[in-house]
N, CA, C and O atoms as a DFTB+ gen file, in Angstrom:
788 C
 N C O
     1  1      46.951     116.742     145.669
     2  2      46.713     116.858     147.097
     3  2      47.527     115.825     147.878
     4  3      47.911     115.938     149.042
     5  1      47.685     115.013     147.219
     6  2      48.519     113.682     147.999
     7  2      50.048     113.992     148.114
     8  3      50.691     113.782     149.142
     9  1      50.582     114.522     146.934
    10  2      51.944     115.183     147.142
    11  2      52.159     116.221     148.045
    12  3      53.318     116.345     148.443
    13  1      51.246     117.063     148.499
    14  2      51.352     117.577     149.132
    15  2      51.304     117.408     150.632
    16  3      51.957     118.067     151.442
    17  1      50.199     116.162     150.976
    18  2      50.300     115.339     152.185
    19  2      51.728     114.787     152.328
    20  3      52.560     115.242     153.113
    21  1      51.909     113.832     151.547
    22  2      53.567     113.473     151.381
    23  2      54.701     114.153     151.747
    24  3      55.588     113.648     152.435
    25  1      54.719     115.417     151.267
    26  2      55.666     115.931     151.271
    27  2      55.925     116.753     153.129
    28  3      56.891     116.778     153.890
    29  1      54.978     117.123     153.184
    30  2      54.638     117.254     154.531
    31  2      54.697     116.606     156.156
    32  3      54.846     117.096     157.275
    33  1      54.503     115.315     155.638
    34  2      54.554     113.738     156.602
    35  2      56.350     114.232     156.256
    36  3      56.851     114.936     157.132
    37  1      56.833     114.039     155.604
    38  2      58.533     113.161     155.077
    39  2      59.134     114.735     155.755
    40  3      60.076     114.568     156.529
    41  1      58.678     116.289     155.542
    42  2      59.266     117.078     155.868
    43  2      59.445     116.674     157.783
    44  3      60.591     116.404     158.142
    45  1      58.535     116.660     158.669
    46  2      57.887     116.697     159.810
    47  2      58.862     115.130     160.211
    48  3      59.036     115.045     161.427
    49  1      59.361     114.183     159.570
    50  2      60.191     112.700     159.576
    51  2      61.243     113.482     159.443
    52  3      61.768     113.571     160.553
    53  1      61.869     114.145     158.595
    54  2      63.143     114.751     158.475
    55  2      63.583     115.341     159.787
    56  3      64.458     114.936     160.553
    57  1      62.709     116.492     159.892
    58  2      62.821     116.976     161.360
    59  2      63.822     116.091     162.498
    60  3      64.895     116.537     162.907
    61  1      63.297     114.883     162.874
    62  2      63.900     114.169     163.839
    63  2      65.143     112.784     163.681
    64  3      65.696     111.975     164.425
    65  1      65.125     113.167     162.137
    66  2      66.923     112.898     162.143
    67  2      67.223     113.328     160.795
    68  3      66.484     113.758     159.909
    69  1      68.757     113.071     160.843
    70  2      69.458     113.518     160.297
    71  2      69.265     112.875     158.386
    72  3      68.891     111.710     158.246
    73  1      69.520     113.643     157.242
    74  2      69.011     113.473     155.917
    75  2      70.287     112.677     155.348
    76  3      71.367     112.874     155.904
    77  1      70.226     111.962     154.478
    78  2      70.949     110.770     154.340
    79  2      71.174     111.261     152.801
    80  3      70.138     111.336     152.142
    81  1      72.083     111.517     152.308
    82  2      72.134     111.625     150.967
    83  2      73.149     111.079     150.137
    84  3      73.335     111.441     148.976
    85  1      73.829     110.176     150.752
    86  2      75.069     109.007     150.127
    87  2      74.582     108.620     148.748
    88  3      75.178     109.099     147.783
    89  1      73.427     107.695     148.528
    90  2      73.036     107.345     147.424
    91  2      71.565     107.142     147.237
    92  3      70.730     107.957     147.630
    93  1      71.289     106.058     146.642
    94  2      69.573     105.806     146.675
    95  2      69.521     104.511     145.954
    96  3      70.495     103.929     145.475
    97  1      68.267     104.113     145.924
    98  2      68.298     102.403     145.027
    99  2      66.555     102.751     144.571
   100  3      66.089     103.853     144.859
   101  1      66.169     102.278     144.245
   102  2      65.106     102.624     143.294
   103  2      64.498     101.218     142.609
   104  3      65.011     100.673     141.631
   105  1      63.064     100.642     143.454
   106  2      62.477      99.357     142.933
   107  2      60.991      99.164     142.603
   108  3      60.268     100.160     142.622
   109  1      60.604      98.256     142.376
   110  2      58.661      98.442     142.196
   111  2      58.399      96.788     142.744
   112  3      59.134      95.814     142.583
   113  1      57.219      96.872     143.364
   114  2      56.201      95.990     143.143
   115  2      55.381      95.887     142.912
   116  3      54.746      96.925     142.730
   117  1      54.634      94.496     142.705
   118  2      52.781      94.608     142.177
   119  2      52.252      94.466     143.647
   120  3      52.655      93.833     144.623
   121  1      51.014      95.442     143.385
   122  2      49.993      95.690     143.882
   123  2      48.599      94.753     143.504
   124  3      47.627      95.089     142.828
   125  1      48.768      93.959     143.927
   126  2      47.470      93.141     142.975
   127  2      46.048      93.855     143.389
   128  3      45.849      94.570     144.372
   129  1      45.228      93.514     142.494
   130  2      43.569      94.189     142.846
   131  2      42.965      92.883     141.774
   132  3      43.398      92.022     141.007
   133  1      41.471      93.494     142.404
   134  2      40.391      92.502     141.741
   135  2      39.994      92.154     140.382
   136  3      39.055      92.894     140.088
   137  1      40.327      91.226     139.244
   138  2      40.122      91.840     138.281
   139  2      38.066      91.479     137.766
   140  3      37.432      92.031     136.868
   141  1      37.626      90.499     138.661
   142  2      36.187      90.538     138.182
   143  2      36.043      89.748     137.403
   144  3      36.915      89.319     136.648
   145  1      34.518      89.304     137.472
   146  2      34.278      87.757     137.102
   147  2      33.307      88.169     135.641
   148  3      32.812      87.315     134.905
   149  1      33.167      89.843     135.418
   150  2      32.044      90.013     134.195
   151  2      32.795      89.777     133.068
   152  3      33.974      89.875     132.727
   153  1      31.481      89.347     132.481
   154  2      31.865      88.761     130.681
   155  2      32.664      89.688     129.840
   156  3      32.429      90.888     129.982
   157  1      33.540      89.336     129.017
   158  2      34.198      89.835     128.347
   159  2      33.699      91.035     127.833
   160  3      34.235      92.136     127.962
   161  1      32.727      90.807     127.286
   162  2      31.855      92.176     126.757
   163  2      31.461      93.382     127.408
   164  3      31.084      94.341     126.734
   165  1      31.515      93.431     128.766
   166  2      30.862      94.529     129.413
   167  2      32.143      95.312     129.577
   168  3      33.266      94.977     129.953
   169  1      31.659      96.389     129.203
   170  2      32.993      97.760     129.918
   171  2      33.501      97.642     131.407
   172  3      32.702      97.738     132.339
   173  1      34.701      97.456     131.588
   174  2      34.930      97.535     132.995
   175  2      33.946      98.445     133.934
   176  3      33.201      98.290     134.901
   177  1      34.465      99.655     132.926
   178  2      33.711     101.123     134.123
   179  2      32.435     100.812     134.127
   180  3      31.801     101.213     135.103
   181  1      31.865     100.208     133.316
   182  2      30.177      99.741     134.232
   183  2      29.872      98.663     134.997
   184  3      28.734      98.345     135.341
   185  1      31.369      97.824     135.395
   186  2      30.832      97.021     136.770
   187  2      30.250      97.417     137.699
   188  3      30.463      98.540     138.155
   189  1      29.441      96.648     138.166
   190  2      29.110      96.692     139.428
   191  2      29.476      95.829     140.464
   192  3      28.697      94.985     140.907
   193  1      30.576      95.984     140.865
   194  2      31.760      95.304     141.361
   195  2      32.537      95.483     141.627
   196  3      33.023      96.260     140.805
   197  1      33.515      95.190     142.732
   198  2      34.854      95.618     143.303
   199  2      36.062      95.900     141.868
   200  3      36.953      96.738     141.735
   201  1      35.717      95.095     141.214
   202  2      36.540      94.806     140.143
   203  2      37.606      96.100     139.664
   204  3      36.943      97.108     139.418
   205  1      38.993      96.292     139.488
   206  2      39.317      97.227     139.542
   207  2      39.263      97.910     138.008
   208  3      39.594      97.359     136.958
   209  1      38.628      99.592     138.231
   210  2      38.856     100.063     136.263
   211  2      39.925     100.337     135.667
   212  3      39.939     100.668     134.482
   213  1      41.090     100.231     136.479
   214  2      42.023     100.983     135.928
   215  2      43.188     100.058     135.850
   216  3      43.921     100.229     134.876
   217  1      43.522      99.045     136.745
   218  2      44.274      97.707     136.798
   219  2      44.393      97.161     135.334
   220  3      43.451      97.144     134.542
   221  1      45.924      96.625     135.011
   222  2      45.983      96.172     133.798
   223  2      46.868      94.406     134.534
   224  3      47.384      94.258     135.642
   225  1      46.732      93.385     133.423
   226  2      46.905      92.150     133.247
   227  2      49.443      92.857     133.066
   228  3      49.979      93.900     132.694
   229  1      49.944      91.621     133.543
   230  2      51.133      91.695     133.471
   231  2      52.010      90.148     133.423
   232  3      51.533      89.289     134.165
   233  1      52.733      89.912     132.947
   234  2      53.733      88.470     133.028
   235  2      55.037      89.225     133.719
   236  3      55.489      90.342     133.469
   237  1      55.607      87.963     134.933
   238  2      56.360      88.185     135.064
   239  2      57.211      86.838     135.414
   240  3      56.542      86.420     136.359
   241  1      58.111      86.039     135.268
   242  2      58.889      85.060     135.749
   243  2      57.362      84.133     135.732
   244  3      56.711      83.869     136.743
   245  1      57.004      83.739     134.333
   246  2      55.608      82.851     133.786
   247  2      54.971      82.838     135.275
   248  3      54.909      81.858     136.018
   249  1      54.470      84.269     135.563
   250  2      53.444      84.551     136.352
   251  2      52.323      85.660     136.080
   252  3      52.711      86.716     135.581
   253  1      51.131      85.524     136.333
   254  2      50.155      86.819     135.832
   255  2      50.257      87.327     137.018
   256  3      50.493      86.730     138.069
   257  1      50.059      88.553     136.828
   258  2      49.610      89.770     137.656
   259  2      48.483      90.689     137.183
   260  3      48.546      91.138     136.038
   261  1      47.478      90.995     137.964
   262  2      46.642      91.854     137.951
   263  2      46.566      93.086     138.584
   264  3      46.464      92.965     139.805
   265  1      46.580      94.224     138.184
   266  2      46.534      95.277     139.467
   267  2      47.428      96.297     138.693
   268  3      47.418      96.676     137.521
   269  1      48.457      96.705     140.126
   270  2      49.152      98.340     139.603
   271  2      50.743      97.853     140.114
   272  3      50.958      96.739     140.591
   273  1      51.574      98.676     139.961
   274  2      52.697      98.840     140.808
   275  2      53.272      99.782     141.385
   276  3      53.310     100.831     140.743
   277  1      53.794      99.775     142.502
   278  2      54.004     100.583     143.885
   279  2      55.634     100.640     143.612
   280  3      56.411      99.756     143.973
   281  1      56.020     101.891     142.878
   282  2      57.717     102.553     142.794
   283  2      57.909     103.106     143.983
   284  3      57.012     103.774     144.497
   285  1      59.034     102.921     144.558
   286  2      59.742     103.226     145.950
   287  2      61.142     103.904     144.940
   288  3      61.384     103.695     143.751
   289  1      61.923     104.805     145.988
   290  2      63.317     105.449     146.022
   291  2      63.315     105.394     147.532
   292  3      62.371     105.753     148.236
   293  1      64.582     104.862     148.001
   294  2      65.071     104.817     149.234
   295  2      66.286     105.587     149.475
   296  3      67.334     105.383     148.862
   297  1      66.155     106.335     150.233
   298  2      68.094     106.568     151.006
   299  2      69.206     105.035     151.152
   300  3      69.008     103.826     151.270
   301  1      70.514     106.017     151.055
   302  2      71.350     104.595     151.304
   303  2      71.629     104.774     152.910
   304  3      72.583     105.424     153.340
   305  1      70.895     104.267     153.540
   306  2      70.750     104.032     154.828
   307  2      70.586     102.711     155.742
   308  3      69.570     102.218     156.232
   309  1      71.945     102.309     155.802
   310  2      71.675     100.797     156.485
   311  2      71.826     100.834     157.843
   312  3      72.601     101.597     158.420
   313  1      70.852      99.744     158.567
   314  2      70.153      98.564     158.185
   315  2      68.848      99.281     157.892
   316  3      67.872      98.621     157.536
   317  1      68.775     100.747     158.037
   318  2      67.133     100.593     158.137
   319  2      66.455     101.974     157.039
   320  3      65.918     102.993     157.475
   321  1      66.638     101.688     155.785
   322  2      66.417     102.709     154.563
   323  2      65.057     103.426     154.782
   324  3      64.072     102.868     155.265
   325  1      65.119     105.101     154.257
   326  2      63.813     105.385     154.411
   327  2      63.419     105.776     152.757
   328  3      64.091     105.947     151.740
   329  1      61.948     105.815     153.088
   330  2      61.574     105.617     151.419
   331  2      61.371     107.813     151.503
   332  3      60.791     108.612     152.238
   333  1      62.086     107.870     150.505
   334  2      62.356     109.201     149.786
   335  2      61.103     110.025     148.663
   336  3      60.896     111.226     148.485
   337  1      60.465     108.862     148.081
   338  2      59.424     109.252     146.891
   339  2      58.826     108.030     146.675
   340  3      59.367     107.055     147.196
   341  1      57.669     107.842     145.916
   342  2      57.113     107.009     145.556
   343  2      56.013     107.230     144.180
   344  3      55.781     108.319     143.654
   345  1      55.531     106.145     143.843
   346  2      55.085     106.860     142.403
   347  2      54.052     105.541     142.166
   348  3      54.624     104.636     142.773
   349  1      52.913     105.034     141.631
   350  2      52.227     103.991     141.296
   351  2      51.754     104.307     140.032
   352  3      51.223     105.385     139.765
   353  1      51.942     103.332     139.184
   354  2      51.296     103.092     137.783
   355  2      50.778     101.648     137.825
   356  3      51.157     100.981     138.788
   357  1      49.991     101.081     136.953
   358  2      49.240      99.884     136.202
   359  2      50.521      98.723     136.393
   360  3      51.743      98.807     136.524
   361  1      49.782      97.892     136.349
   362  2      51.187      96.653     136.273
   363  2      51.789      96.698     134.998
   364  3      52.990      96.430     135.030
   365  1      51.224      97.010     133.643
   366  2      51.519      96.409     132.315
   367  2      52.951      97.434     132.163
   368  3      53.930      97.057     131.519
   369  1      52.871      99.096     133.032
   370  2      53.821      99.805     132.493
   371  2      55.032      99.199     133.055
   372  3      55.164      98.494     134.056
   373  1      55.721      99.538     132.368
   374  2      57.354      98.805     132.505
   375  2      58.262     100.049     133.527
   376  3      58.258     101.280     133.518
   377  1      58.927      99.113     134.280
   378  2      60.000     100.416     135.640
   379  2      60.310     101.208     134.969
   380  3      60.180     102.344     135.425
   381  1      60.991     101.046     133.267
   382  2      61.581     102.488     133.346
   383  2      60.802     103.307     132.843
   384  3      61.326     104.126     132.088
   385  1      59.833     103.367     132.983
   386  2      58.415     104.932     132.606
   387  2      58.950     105.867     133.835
   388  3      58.941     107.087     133.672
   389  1      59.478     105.229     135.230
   390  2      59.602     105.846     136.477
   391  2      60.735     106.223     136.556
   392  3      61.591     105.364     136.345
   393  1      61.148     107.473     136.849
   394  2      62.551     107.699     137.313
   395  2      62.509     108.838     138.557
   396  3      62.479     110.058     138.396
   397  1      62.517     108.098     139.866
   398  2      62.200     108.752     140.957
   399  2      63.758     109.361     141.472
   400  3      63.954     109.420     142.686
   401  1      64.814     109.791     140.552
   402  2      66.633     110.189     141.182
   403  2      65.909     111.509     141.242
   404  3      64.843     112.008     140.880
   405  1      67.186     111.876     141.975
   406  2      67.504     113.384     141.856
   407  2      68.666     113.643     141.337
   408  3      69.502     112.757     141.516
   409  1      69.109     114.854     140.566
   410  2      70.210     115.052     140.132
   411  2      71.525     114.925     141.180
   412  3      71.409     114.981     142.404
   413  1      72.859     114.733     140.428
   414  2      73.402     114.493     141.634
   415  2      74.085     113.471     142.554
   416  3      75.281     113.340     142.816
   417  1      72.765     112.621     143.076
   418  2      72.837     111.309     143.491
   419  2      72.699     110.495     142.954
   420  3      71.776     110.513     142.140
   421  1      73.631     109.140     143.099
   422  2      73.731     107.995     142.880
   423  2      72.291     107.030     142.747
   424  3      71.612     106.902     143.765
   425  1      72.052     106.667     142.052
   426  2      70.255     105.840     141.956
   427  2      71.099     104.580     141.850
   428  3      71.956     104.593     140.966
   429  1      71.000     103.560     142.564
   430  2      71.307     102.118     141.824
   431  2      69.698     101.367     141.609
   432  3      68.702     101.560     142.307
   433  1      69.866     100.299     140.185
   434  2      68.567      99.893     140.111
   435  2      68.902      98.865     139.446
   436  3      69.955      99.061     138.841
   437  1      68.274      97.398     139.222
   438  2      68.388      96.498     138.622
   439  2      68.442      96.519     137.378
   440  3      68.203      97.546     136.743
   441  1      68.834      95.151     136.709
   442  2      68.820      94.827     135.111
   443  2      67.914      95.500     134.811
   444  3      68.208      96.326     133.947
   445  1      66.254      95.537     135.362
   446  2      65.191      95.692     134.549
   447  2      65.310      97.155     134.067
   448  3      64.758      97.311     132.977
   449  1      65.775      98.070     134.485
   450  2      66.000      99.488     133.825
   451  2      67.348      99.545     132.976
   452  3      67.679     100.578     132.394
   453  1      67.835      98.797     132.952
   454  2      69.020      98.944     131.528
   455  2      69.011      99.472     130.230
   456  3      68.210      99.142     129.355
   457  1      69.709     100.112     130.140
   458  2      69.553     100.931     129.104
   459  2      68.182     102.334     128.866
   460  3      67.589     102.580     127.815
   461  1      68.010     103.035     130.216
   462  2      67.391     104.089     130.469
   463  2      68.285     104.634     131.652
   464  3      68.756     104.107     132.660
   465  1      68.322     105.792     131.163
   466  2      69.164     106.848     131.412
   467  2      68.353     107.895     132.781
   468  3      67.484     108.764     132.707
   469  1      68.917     107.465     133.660
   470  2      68.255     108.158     135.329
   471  2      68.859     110.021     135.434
   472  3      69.927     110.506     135.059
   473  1      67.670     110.668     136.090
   474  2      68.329     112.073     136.579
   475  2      69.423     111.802     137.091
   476  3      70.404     112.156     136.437
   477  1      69.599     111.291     138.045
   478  2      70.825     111.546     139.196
   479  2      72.097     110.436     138.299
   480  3      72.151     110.284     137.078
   481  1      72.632     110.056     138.905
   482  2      74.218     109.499     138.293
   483  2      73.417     107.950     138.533
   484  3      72.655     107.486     139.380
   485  1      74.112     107.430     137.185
   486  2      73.725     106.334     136.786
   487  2      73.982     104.739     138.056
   488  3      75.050     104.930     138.639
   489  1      73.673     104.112     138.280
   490  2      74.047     103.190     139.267
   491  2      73.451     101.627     139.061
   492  3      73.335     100.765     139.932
   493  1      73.149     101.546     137.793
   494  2      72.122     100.502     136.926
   495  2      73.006      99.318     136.530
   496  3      74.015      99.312     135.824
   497  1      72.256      98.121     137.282
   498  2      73.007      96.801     136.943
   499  2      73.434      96.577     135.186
   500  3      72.694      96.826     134.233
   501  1      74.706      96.089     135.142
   502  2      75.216      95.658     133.757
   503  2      73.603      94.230     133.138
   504  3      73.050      93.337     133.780
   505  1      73.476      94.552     132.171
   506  2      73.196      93.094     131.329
   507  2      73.524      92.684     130.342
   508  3      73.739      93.423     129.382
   509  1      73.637      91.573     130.306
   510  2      74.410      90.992     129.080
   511  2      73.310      91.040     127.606
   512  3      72.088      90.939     127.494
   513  1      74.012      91.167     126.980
   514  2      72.893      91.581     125.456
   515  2      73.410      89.992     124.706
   516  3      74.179      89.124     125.122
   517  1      72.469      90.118     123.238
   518  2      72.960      88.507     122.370
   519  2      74.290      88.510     122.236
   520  3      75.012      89.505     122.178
   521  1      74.613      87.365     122.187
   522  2      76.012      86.919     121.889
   523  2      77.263      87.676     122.448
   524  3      78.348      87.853     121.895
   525  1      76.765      88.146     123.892
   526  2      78.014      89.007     124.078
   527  2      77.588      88.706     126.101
   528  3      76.512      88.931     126.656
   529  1      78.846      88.169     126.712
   530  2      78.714      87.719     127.715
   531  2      79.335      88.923     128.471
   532  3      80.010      89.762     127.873
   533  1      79.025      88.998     130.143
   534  2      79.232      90.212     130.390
   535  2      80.659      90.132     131.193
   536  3      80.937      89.047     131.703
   537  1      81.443      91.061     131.312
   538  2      83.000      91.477     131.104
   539  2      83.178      90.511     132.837
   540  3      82.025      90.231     133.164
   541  1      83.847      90.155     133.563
   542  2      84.857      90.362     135.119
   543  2      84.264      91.485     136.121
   544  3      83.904      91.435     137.296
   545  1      84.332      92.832     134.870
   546  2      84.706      93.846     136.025
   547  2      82.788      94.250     135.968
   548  3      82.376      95.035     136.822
   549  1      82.126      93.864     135.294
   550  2      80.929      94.218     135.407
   551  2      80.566      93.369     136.280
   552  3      80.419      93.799     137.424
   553  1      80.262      91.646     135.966
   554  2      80.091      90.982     136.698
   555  2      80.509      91.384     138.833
   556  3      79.929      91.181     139.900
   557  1      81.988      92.096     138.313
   558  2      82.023      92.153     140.275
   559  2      80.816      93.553     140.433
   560  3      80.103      93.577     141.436
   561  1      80.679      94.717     139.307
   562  2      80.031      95.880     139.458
   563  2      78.823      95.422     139.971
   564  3      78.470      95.609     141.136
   565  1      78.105      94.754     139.027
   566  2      76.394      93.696     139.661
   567  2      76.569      93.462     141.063
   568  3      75.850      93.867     141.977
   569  1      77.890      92.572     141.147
   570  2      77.650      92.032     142.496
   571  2      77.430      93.286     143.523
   572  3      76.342      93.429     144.083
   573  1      78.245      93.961     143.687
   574  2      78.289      95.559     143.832
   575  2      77.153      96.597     144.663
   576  3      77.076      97.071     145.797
   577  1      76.294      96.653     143.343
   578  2      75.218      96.997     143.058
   579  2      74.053      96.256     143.739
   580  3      73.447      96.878     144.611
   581  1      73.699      95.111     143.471
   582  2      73.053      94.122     143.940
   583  2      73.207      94.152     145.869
   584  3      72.598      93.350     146.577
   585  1      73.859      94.918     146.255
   586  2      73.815      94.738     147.892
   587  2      72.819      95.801     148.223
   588  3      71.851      95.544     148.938
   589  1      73.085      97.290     147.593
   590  2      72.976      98.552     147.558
   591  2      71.140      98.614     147.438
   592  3      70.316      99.253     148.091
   593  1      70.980      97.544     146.183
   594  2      69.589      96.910     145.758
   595  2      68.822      96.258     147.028
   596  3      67.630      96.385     147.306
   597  1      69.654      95.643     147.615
   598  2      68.963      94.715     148.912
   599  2      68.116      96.101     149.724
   600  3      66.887      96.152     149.759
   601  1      68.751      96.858     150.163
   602  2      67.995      98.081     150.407
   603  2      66.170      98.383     150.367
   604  3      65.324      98.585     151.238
   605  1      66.154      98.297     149.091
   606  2      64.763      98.877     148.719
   607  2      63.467      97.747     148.594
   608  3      62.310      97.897     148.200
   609  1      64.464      96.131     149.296
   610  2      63.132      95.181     149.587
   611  2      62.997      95.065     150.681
   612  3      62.150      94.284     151.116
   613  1      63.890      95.898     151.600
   614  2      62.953      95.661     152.683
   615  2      61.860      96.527     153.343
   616  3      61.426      96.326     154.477
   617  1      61.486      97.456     152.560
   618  2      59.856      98.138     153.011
   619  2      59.098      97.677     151.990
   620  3      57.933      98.049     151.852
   621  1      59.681      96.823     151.175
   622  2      58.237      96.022     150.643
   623  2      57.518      94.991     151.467
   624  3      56.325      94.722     151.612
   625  1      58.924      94.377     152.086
   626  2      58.793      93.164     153.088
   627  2      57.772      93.763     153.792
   628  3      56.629      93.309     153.747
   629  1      58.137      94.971     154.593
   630  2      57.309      95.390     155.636
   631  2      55.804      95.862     155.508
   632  3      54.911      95.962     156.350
   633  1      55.841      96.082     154.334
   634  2      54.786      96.904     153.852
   635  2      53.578      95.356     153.440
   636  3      52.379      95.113     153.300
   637  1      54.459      94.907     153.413
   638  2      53.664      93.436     152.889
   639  2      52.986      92.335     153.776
   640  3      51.919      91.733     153.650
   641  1      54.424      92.262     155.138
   642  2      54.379      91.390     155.875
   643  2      53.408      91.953     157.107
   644  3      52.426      91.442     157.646
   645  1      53.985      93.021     157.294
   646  2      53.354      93.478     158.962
   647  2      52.091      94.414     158.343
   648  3      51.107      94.260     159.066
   649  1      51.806      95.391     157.160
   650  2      50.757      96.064     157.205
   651  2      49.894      95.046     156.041
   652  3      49.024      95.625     155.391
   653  1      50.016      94.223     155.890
   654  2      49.148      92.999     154.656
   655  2      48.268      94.016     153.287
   656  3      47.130      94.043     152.817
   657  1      50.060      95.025     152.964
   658  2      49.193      95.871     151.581
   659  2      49.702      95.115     150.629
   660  3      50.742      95.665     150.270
   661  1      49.519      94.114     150.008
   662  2      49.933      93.351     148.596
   663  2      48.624      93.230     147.790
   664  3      48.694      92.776     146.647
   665  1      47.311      93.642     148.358
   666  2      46.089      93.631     147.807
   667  2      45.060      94.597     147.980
   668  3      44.771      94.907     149.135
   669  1      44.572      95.025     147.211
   670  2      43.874      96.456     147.256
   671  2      42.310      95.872     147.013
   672  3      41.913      94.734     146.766
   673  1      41.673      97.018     147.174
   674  2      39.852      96.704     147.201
   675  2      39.691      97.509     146.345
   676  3      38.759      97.176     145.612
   677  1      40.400      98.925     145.921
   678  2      39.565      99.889     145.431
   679  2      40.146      99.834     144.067
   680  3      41.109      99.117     143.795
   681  1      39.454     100.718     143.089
   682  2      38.870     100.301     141.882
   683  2      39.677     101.272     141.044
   684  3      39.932     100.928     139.890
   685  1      39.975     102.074     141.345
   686  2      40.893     103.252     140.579
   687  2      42.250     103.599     141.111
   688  3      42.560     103.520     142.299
   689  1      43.249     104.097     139.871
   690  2      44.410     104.169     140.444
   691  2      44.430     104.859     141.227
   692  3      44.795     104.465     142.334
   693  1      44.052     106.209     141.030
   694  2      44.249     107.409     142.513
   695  2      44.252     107.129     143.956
   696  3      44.906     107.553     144.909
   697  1      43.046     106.044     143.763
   698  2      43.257     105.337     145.100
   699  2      43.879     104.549     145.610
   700  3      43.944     104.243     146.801
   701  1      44.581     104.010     144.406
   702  2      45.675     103.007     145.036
   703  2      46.960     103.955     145.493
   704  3      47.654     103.755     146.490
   705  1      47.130     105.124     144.455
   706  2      48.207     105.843     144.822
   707  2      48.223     106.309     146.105
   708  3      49.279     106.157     146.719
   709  1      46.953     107.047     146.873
   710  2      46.477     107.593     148.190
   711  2      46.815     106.461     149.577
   712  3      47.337     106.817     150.633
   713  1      46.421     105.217     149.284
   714  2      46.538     104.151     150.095
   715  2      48.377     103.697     149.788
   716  3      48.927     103.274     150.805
   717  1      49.102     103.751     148.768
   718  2      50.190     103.064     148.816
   719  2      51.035     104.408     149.259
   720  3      52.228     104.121     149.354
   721  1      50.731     105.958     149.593
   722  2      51.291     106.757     150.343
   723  2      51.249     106.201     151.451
   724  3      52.251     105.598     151.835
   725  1      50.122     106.251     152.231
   726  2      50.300     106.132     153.556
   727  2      50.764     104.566     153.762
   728  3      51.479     104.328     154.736
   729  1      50.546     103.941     153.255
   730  2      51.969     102.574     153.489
   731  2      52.798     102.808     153.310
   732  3      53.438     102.261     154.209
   733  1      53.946     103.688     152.267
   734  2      55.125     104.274     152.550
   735  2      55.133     104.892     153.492
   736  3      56.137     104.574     154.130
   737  1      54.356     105.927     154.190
   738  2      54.385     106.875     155.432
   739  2      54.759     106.166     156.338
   740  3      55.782     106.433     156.968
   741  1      53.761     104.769     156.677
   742  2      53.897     104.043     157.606
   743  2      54.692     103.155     157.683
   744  3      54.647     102.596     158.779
   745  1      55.523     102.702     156.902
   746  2      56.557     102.605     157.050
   747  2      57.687     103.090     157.419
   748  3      58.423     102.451     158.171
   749  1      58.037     104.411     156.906
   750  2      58.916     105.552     157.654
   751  2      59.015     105.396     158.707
   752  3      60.082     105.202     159.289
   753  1      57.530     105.460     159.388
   754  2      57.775     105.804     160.755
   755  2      58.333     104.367     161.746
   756  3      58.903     104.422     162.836
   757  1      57.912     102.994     160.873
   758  2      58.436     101.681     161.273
   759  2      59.810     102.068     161.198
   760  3      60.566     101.569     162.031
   761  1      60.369     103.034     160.177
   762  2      61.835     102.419     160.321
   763  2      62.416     103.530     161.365
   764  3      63.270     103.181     162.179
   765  1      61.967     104.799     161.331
   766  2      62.074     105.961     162.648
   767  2      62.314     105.580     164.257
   768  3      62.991     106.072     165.160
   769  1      61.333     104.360     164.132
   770  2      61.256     103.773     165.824
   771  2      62.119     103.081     165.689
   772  3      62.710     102.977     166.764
   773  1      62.913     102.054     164.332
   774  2      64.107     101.252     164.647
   775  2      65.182     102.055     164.722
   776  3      66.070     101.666     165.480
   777  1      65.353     103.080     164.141
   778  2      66.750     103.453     164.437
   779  2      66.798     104.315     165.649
   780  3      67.889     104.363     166.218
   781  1      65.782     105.028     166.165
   782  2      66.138     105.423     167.465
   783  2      65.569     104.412     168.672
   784  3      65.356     104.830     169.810
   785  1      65.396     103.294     168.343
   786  2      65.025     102.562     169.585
   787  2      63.824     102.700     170.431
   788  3      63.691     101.997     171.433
């Protein structure tokens, strides 16, 4: 039912400008939620508590995370990208479970999806593997890439800064997925009023 809301909002956004199909960039963040103060022993699903059931534990840059993560695909549309699809899973799953391309188009996406293979044409930062440092022409490709990337943080920014969604109340993913639609929605329409003024 939510894809279908989605798809509907983004058709009705299309409408009043023009569809952008140069490339795309493709990123995630955490969604943090509650993880709850009950004893080890009790089943989540029988809290009685905000506590979320479906939220998993994550490390990232020797940091924990609790909660889910919120996948974005953006148009290559500068200064002001619109988000194209979106997708939420658990924090523990790793970006490349997600592959929000379309055939076709260009996806650029960071190191962290290296070595997973996207629908649309590949656009995935180089990384260097053991004992093997990475080439000149990759190194300028990253740099490259890495602008294209700048793209898809800024409706996190927004989504973060001006609508304060970096923290959820509710307890199941569906609902995080339902609530992190309409923060992509609402965002759209943040970036709709910037480009026509």
């Amino acid at each position: 039912m939510g894809r279908i809301i989605w798809n509907e909002l983004k058709r009705q956004l299309e409408l009043k400008r023009m569809k952008v199909k140069k490339g795309s960039a493709q990123d995630a963040t955490f969604i943090t939620s509650d993880p709850g103060l009950a004893k080890h022993e009790e089943p989540r699903e029988e809290g009685k508590t905000r506590r979320s059931k479906d939220g998993s534990f994550t490390k990232k840059n020797n940091k924990t995370f609790f909660g889910h993560k919120g996948h974005t695909i953006v148009d290559d549309n500068d200064p002001v990208p619109f988000i194209q699809s979106y997708a939420v899973t658990t924090a523990k799953d790793h970006d490349t479970r997600i592959d929000l391309s379309k055939h076709g188009i260009t996806v650029y996406r960071d190191k962290g999806y290296f070595g997973s293979d996207p629908k649309g044409i590949d656009g995935t930062m180089d990384r260097s593997v053991r004992c093997h440092d990475l080439f000149i022409e990759s190194v300028r490709r990253n740099s490259r890439i890495s602008r294209k990337i700048s793209l898809v943080k800024y409706p996190y920014a927004v989504m973060k800064r001006m609508f304060h969604f970096s923290h959820v109340m509710v307890t199941l993913v569906r609902r995080v997925r339902v609530k992190f639609m309409f923060a992509c929605f609402g965002y759209n329409v943040h970036a709709l009023k910037i480009l026509h003024g």
